[in-house]
VEXROFI-509212 format. One record per residue (C-alpha): residue number from 1; residue in one letter; x, y, z. Coordinates in steps of 0.25 Angstrom, whole numbers, plus 5000, padded with zeros to 4 digits. Layout:
% residues N
 num residuo    X    Y    Z
 NUM       a    X    Y    Z
...
This chain:
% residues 194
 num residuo    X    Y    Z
   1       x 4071 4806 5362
   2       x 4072 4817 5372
   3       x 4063 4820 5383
   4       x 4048 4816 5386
   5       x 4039 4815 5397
   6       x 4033 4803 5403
   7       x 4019 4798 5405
   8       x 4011 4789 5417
   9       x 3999 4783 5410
  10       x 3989 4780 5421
  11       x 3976 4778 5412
  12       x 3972 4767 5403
  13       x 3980 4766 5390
  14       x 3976 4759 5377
  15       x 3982 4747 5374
  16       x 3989 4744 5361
  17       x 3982 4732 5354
  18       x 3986 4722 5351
  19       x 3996 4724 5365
  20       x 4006 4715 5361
  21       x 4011 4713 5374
  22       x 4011 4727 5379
  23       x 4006 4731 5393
  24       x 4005 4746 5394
  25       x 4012 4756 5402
  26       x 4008 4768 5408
  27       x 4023 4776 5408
  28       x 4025 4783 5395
  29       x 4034 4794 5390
  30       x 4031 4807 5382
  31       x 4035 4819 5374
  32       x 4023 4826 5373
  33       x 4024 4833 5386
  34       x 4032 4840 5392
  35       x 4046 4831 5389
  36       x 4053 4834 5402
  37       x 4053 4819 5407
  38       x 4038 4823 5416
  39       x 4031 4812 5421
  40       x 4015 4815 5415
  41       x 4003 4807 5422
  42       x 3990 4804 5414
  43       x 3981 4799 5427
  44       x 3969 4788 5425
  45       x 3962 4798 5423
  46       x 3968 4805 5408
  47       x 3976 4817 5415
  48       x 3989 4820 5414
  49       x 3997 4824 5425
  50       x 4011 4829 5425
  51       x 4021 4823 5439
  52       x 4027 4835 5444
  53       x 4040 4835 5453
  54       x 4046 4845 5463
  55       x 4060 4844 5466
  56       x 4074 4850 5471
  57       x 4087 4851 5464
  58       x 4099 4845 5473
  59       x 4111 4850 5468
  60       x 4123 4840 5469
  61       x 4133 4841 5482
  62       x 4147 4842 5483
  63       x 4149 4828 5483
  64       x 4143 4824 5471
  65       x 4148 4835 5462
  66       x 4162 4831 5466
  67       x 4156 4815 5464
  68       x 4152 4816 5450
  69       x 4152 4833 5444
  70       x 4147 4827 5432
  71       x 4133 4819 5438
  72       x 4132 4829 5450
  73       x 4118 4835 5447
  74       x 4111 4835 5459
  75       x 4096 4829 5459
  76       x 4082 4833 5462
  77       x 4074 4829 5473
  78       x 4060 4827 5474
  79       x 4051 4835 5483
  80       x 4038 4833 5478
  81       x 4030 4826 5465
  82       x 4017 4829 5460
  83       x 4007 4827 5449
  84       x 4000 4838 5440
  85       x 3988 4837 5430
  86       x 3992 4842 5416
  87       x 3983 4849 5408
  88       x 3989 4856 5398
  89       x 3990 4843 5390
  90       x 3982 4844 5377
  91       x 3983 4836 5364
  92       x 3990 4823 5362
  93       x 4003 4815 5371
  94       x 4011 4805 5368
  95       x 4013 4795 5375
  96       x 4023 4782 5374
  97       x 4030 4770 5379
  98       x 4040 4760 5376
  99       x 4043 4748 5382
 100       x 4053 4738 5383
 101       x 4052 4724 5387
 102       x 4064 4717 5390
 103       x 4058 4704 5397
 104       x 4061 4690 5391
 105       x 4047 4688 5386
 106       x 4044 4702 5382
 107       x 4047 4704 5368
 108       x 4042 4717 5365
 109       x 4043 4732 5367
 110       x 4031 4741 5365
 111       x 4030 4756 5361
 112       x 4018 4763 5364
 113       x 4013 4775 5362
 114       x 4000 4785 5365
 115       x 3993 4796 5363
 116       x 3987 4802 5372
 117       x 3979 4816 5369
 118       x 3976 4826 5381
 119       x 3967 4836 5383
 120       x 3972 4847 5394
 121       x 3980 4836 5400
 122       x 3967 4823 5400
 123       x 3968 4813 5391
 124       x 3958 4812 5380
 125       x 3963 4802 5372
 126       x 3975 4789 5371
 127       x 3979 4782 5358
 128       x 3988 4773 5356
 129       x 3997 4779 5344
 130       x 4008 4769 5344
 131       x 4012 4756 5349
 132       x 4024 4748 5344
 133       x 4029 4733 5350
 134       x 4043 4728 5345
 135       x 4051 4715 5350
 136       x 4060 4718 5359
 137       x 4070 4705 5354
 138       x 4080 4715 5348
 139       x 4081 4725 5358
 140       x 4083 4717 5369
 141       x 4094 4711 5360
 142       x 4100 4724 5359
 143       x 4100 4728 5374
 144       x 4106 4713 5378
 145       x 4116 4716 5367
 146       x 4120 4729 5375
 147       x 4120 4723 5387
 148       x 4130 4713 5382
 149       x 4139 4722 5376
 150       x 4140 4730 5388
 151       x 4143 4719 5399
 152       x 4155 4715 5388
 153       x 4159 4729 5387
 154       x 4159 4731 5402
 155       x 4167 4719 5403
 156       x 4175 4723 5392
 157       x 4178 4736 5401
 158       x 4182 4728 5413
 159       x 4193 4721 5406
 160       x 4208 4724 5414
 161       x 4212 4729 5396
 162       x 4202 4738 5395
 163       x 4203 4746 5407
 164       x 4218 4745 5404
 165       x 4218 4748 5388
 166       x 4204 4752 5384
 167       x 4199 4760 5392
 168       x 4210 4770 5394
 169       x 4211 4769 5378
 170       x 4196 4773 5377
 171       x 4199 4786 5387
 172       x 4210 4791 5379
 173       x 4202 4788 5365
 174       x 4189 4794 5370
 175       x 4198 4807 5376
 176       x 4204 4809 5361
 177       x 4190 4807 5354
 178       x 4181 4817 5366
 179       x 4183 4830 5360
 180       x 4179 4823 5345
 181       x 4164 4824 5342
 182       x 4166 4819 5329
 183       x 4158 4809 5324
 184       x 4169 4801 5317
 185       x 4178 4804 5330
 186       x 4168 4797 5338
 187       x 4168 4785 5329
 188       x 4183 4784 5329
 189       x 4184 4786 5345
 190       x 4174 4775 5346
 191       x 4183 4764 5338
 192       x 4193 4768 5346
 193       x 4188 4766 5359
 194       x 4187 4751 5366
């Protein structure tokens, strides 16, 4: 996967045809730029602007380093954002988006993909290179699946035996197996566990 960049189409896209029940989207995502999870602009009018953002580093207090010295990381405040025309754009830009539909009357998820080719940061041209539909049954499916499993498991892990027997069985198991990074010690630690 790794990192990208994401793009705000505010300009008239191509349409797929046939649509198939697609309606567009102007939120894309990247990895031709810059990969640093920037948030690009191309305006109404084809240029490509870049949102810049001033901030200051808060470092944690006392307090919460003693609360959590693990997640005590301190946070960045914004003073000031901004917008900025990018010119040093030349050649082609992919674009993409995926969507999910998970209503009960929408059986589809689309894939779509652009290419969009720039010259010093205007666009001179947009094609669409890729666009996929796929039912959405299956996956769904899947994701009720998980959702059952974990209810059950939670459950499972309210029950008066498992916190008795269970879980302190699985802290001494896991404590045996931590320092193992074998493959094959990992798969026995995991049919010990409950």
């Amino acid at each position: 996967m790794g990192m990208f960049d994401y793009v705000t189409v505010k300009m008239k896209l191509p349409m797929p045809v046939p649509i198939q029940g697609y309606k567009g989207s102007d939120n894309f995502q990247t990895k031709d730029l810059e990969n640093c999870l920037f948030n690009y602009i191309i305006k109404s009018n084809g240029t490509l602007w870049v949102e810049k953002v001033d901030y200051t580093y808060v470092p944690p207090t006392e307090e919460e380093k003693k609360k959590s010295a693990i997640f005590a990381i301190g946070k960045n405040i914004v003073n000031k954002r901004w917008t900025e025309r990018v010119r040093d754009v030349s050649g082609k830009v992919t674009i993409y988006d995926y969507q999910e539909h998970n209503g009960k009357d929408e059986n589809f998820d689309y894939y779509i993909e652009y290419d969009i080719l720039f010259k010093e940061g205007k666009v001179t041209s947009i094609e669409i290179t890729r666009f996929e539909v796929s039912n959405n049954f299956a996956r769904k499916n899947r994701e009720q699946e998980f959702i059952e499993n974990d209810l059950k498991r939670r459950e499972l892990e309210n029950k008066w035996y498992f916190k008795s027997f269970c879980k302190p069985w699985n802290k001494i198991i896991s404590s045996i197996f931590r320092r193992t990074v074998s493959f094959n010690f990992f798969k026995l630690r995991q049919k010990l566990l409950f």
